[in-house]
N, C-alpha and C positions, 0 to 999 in steps of 0.2 A: 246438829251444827258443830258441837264439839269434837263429833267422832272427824268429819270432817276435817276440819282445822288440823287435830294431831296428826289424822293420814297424811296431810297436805304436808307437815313438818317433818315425820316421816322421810318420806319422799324425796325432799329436798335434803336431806340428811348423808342420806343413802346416795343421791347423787354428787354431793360434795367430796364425796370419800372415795368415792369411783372415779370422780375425774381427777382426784391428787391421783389415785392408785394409776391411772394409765397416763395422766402427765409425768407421773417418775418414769414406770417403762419407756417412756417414746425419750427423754432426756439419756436415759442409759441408753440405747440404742443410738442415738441420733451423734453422740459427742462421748470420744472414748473417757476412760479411765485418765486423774489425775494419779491417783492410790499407782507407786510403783511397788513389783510384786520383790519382796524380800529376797536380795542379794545368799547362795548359801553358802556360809561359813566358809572363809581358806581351812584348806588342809593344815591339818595342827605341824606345827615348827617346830613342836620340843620333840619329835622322836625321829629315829634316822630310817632312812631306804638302802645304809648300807645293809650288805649281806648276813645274816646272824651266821657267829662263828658254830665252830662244831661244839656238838652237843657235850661229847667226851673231854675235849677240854674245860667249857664252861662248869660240868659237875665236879669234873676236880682242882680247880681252880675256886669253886664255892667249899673246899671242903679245906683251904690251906688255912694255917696259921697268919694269924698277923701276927709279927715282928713289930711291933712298937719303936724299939731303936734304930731303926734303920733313915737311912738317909732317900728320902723319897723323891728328892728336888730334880724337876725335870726342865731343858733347854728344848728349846726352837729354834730354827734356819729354814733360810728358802734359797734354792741357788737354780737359777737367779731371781733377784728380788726385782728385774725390772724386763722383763722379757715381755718380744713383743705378742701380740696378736694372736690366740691360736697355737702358740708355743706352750711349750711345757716350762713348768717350776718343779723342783724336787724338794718337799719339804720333809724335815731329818729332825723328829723327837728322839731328844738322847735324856734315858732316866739316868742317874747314878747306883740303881738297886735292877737286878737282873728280877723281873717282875713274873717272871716263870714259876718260881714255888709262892707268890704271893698270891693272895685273893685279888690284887690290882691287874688292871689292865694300860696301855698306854693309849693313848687316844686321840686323837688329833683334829682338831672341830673348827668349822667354817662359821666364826661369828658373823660374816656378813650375809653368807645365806642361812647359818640358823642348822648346819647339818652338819652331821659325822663326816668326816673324810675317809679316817681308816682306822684302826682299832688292830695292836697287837698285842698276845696271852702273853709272849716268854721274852727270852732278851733282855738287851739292855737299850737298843734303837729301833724307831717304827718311824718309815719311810711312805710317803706315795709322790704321786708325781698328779698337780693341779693346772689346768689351761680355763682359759674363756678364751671366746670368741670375737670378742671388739672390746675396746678399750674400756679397762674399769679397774678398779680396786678392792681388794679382798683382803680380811685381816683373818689371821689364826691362831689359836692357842692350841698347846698342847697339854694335856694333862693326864696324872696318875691316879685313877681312883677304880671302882667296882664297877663290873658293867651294868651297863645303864644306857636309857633311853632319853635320857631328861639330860637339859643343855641349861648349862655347864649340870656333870654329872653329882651327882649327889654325894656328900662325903669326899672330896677328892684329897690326896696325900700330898697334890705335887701339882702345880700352875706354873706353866710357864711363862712371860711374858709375852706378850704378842708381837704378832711378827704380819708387816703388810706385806703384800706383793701387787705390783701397778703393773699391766697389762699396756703398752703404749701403742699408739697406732701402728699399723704397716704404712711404712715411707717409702714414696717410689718418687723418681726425680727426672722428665725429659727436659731438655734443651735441644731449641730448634732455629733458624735464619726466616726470617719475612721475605715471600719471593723477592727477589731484585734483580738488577741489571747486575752483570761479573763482572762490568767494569766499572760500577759505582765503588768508591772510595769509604764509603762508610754502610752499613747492615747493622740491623735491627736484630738484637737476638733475647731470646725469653725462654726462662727455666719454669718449668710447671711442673708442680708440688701435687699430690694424690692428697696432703694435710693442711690445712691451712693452718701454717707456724707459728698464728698468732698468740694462740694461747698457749705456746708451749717456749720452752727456753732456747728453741734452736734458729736460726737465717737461712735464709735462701740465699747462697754467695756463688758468684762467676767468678772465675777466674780465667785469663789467657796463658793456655798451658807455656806457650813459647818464652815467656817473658817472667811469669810467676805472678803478676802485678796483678790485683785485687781489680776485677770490671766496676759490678756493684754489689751491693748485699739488702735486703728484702727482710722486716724482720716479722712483716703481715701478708696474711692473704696466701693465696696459692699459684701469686705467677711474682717471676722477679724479672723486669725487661731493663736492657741497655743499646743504647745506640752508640756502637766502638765504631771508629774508627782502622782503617786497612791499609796495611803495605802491602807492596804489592806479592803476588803470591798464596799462598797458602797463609792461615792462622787457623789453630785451634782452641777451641775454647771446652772449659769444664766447669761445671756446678756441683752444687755441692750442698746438704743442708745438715746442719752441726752450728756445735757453738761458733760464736760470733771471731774469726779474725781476717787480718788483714793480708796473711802469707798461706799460701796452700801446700798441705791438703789444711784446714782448720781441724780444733779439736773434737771429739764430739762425735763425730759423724755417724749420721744416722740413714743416708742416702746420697750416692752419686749416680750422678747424670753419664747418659753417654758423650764420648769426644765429638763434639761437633767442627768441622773443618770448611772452612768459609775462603772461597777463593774470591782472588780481585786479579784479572786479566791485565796485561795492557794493550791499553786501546788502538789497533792499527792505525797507521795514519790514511789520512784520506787522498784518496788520489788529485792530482793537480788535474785538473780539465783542461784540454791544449783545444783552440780553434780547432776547426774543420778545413783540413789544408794543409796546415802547419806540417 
């Protein structure tokens, strides 16, 4: 009776364990994964993709003298600091010590991406020429120290102060007339912006080239519309987006419109109807 009983607990033992063991399988199966699978590591930022310089000058450049007296203090420039879109910046590290018989190097490193620009052995200037693509801001420093892979370089002699350069949109600017009648007295006209100038420091301004007289000016969004009024003949009109003024061209500017020229007929008269007879 006792063998019994234990087989019997046994049993039930054994099946307790079997049915957790395939209620897990069928729950894995049935319902994916919460567990997401480990993100791998970004590419390390402290070292550069630029090109390693040649061999024969690095060994002899590792074998110079440092000069302790020397004046190491190195400047930064970007011309231009505010170019648009796609455009180039020419950035000009000027050391005060010609770094050609020194163990230094000049170097010129992209804090905002984290990466070498350019890197010159001799001289007293190292130059390259930096773009993006759509609007954005970039800071750089230039410095004098031993080459190096590590940001900001290890030991360095000589920091520049940094220097940003702002990438600003491309500004393009139509102005166009709402169909109308030529002999309507007044027309609908609207300058459309490629930016919207809201968050930037410039207006969408019309102006009537004939007169000089300010239409309207827009200092949001990407359309600026006015209902002028028409002599008769010909008028043309100009837009314009730049700073804010009231006499054209305004300052600034960053995009003009084509001349739009807006005609107003006058209206033949209508014929007098005579009887049938008459």
């Amino acid at each position: 009776m006792n063998i019994t009983r234990t087989a019997a607990r046994l049993f039930l033992a054994v099946g307790v364990v079997l049915g957790a063991f395939f209620s897990c399988v069928y729950a894995a199966q049935a319902s994916p994964s919460t567990v997401k699978a480990v993100p791998p590591p970004p590419p390390s930022s402290s070292t550069t993709t630029l090109a390693p310089p040649p061999a024969s000058l690095v060994t002899a450049k590792s074998r110079a003298r440092v000069e302790p007296d020397l004046d190491y203090r190195v400047t930064l420039s970007a011309d231009p600091g505010s170019p648009r879109s796609t455009q180039d910046s020419t950035l000009t590290a000027r050391s005060h010590v010609d770094v050609g018989p020194t163990p230094y190097w000049i170097s010129i490193v992209d804090t905002s991406a984290h990466t070498y620009v350019t890197r010159c052995g001799s001289g007293t200037v190292c130059t390259a020429s930096v773009t993006q693509p759509t609007p954005t801001t970039h800071t750089y420093v230039a410095y004098v120290a031993r080459l190096s892979t590590a940001i900001p370089p290890h030991g360095a002699v000589g920091t520049s102060p940094t220097v940003s350069v702002t990438w600003s949109p491309e500004y393009h600017l139509s102005l166009s007339v709402a169909p109308r009648d030529f002999t309507s007295p007044t027309a609908r006209i609207t300058a459309t912006s490629s930016v919207n100038v809201g968050p930037t420091p410039y207006f969408i301004e019309i102006f009537n080239r004939r007169t000089g007289a300010l239409v309207t000016s827009c200092g949001d969004g990407t359309t600026c519309t006015a209902r002028v009024n028409l002599p008769f003949g010909n008028t043309t009109f100009i837009a314009y987006i730049g700073n804010y003024s009231d006499t054209q061209p305004p300052p600034g500017i960053v995009a003009t419109s084509n001349r739009l020229t807006v005609h107003r007929l006058l209206q033949p008269p209508r014929p007098t109807l005579r009887p049938y007879g008459d």
